[in-house]
C-alpha positions, 0 to 999 in steps of 0.5 A: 954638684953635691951629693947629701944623704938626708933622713928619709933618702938623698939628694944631689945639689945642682946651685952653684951656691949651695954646692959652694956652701957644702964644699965649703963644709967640707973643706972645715971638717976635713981641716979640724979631723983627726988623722987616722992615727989620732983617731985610733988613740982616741978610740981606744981611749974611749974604749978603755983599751989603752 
């Protein structure tokens, strides 16, 4: 089962399929993210805080 927030609500993803297609979507962000500690240099960046 998936879970997904959408515009007006959320919704929970019952096909096989599709719950494949989502941890599949997944997976990608989580292996193109930043670490956390990467994330805190970009914000500050962002910030003009460095």
């Amino acid at each position: 089962m998936a879970y997904t927030e959408v515009i007006d609500g959320a919704m929970y993803v019952q096909d096989p399929d599709a719950v494949r297609t989502y941890s599949m979507v997944a997976d990608n962000l989580r292996q193109v993210a930043l670490s956390p500690a990467e994330s805190l240099v970009l914000i500050r960046e962002l910030a003009g805080a460095t």
